[in-house]
mmCIF file of the C-alpha atoms, coordinates in Angstrom:
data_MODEL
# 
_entry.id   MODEL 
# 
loop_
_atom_site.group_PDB 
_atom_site.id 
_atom_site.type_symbol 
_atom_site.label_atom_id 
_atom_site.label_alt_id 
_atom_site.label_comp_id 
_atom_site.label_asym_id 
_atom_site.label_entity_id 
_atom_site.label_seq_id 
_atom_site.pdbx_PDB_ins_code 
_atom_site.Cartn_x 
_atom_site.Cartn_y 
_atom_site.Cartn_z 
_atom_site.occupancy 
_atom_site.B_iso_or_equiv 
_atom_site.pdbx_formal_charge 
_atom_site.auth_seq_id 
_atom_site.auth_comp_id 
_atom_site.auth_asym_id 
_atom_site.auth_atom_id 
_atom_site.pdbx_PDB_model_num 
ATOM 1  C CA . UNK A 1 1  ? -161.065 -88.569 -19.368 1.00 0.00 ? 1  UNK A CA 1 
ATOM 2  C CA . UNK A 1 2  ? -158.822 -88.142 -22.190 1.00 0.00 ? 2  UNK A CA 1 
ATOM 3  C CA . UNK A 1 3  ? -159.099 -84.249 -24.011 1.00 0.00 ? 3  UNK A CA 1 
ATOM 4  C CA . UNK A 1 4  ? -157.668 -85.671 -27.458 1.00 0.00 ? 4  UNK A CA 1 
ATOM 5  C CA . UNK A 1 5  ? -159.977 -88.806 -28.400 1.00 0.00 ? 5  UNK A CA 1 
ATOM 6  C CA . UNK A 1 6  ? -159.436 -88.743 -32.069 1.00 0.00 ? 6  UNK A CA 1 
ATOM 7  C CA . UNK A 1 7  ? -157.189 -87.760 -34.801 1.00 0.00 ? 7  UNK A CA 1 
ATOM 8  C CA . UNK A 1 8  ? -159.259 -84.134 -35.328 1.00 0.00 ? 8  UNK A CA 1 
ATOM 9  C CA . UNK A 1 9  ? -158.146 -82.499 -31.350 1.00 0.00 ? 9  UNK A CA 1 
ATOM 10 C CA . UNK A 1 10 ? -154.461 -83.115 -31.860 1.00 0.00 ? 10 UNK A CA 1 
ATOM 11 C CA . UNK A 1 11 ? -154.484 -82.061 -35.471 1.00 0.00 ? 11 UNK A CA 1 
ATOM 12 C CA . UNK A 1 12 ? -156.248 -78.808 -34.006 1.00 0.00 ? 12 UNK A CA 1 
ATOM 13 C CA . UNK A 1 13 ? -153.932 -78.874 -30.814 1.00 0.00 ? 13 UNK A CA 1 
ATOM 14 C CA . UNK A 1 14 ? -151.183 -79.126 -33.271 1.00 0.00 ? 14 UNK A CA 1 
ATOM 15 C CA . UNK A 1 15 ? -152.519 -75.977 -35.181 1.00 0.00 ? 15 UNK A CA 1 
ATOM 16 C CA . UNK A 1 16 ? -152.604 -73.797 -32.814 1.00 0.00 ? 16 UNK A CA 1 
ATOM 17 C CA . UNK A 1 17 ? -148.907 -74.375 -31.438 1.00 0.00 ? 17 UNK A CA 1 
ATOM 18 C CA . UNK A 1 18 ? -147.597 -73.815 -35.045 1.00 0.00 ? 18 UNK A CA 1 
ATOM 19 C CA . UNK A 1 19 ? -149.355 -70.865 -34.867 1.00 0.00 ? 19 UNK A CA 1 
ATOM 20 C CA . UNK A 1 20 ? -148.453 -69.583 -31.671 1.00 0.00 ? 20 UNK A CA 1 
ATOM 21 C CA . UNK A 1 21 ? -144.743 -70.457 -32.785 1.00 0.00 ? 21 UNK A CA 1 
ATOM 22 C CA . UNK A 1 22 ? -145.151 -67.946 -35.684 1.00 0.00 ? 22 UNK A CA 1 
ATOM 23 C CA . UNK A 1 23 ? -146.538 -65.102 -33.913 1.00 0.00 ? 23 UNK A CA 1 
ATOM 24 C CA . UNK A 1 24 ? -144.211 -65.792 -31.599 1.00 0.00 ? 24 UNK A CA 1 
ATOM 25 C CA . UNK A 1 25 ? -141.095 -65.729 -34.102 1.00 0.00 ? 25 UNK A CA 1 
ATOM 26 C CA . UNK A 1 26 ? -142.574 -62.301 -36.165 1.00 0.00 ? 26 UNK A CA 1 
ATOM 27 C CA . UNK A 1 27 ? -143.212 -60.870 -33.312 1.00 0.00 ? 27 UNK A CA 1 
ATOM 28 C CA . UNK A 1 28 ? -142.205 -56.939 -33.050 1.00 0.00 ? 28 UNK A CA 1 
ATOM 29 C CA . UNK A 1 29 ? -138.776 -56.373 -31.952 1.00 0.00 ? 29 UNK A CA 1 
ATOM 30 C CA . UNK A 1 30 ? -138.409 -52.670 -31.715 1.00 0.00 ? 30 UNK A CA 1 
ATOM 31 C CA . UNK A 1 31 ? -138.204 -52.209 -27.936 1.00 0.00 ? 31 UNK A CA 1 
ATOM 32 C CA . UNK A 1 32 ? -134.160 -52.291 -27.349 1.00 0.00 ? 32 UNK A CA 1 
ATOM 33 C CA . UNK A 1 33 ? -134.116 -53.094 -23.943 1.00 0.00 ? 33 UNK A CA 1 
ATOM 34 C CA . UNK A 1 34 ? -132.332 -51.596 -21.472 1.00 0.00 ? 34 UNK A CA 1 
ATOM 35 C CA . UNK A 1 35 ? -129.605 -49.945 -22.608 1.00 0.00 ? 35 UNK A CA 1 
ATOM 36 C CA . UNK A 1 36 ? -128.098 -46.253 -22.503 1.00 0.00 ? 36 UNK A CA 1 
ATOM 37 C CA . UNK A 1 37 ? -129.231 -44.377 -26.364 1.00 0.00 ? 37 UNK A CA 1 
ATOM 38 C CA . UNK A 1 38 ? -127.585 -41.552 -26.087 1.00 0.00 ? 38 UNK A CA 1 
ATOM 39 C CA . UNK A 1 39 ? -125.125 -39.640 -24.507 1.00 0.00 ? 39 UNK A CA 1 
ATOM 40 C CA . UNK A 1 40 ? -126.522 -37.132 -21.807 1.00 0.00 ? 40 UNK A CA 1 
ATOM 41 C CA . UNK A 1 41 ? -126.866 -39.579 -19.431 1.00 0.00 ? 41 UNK A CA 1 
ATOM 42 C CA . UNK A 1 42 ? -123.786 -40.318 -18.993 1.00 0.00 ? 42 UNK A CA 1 
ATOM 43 C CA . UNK A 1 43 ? -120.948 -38.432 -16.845 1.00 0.00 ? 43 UNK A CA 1 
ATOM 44 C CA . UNK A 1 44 ? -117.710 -38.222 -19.338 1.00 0.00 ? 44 UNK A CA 1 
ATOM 45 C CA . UNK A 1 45 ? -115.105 -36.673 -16.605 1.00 0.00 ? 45 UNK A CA 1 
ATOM 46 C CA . UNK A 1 46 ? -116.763 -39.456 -13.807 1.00 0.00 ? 46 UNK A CA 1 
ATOM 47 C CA . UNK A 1 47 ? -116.067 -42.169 -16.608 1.00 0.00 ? 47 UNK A CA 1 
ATOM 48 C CA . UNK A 1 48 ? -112.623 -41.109 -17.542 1.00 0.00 ? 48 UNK A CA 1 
ATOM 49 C CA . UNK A 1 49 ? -111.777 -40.598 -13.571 1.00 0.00 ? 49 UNK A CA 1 
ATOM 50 C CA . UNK A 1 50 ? -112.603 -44.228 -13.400 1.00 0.00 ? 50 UNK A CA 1 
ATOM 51 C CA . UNK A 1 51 ? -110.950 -45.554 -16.213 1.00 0.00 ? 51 UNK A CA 1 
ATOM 52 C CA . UNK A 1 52 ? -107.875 -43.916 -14.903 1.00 0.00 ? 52 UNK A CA 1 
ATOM 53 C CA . UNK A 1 53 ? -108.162 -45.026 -11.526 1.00 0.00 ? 53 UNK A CA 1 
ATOM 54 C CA . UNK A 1 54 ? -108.539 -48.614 -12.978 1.00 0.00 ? 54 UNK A CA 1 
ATOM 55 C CA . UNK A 1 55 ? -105.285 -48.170 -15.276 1.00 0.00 ? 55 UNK A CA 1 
ATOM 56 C CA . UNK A 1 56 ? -103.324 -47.010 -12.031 1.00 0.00 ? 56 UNK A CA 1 
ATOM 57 C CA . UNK A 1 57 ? -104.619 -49.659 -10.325 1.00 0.00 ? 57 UNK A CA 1 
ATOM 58 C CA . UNK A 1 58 ? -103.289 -52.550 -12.483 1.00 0.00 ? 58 UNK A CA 1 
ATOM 59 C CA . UNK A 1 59 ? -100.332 -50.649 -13.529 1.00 0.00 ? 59 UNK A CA 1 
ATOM 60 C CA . UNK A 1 60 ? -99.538  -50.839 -9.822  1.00 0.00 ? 60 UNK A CA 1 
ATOM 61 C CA . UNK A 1 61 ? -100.364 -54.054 -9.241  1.00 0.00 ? 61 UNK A CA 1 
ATOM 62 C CA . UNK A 1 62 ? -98.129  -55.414 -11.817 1.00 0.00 ? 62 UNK A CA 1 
ATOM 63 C CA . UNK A 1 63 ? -95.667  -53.856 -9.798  1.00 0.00 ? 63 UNK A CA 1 
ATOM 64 C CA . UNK A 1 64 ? -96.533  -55.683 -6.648  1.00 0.00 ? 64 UNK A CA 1 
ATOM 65 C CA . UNK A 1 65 ? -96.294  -59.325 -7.737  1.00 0.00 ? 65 UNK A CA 1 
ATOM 66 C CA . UNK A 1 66 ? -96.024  -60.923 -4.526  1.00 0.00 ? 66 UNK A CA 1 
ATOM 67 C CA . UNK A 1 67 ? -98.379  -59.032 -2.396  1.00 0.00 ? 67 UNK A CA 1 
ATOM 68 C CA . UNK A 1 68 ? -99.506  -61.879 0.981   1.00 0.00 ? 68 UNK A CA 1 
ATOM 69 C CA . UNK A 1 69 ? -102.787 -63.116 0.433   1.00 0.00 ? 69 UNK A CA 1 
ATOM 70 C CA . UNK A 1 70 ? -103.472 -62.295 -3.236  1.00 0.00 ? 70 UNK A CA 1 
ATOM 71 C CA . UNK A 1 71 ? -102.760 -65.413 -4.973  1.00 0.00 ? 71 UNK A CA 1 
ATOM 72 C CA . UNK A 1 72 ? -104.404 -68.119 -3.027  1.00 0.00 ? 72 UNK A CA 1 
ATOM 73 C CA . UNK A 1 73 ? -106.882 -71.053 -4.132  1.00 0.00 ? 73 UNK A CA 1 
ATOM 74 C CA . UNK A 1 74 ? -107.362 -73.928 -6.350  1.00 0.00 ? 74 UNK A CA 1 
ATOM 75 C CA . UNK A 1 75 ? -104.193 -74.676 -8.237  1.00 0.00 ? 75 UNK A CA 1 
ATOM 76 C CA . UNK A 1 76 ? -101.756 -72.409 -6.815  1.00 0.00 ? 76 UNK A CA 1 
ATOM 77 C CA . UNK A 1 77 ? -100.322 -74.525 -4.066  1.00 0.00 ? 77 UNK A CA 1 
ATOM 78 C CA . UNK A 1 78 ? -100.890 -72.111 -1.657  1.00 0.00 ? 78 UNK A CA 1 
ATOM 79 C CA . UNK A 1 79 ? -103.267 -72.532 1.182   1.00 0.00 ? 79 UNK A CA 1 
ATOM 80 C CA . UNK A 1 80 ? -105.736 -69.665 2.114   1.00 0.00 ? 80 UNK A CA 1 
ATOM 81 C CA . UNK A 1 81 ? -104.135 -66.816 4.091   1.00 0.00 ? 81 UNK A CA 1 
ATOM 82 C CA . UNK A 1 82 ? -105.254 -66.880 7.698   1.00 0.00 ? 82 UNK A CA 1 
ATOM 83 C CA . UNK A 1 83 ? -108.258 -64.458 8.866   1.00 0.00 ? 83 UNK A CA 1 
ATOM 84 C CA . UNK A 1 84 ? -108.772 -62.670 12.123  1.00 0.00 ? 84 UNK A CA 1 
ATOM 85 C CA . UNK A 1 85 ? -112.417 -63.150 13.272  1.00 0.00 ? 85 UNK A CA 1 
# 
């Protein structure tokens, strides 16, 4: 058995959605989510330390162009570096 038999249902069905959409759109936006607000949560010298560490990092592997088994895959040419199981 049908729900919507006549014009009247749908344009009440049709009603409702718009007005669900509306709420919907105006609907209160003040929670931020999860993020950090504020700073005393977070560890400055622990942060810094691993900035660093990433800096040295790269900085030394700029260094190391052609280290065995770091440039394999898809468009390189190279096949995939044998593994010991």
């Amino acid at each position: 058995m049908p729900f919507f038999l006549g014009p009247v249902p749908a344009v009440l069905l049709a009603a409702v959605l718009i007005v669900a959409l509306v709420i919907w759109l105006l609907r209160d936006r003040r929670y931020p989510g999860p993020r950090l607000h504020g700073a005393e949560d977070i560890d400055r010298e622990e942060l810094e330390d691993a900035e660093r560490e990433v800096r040295e990092l790269e900085a030394r592997s700029m260094a190391d162009e052609e280290r065995p088994g770091d440039d394999w895959g898809p468009g390189t040419g190279r096949p995939r570096p044998p593994t010991r199981l």
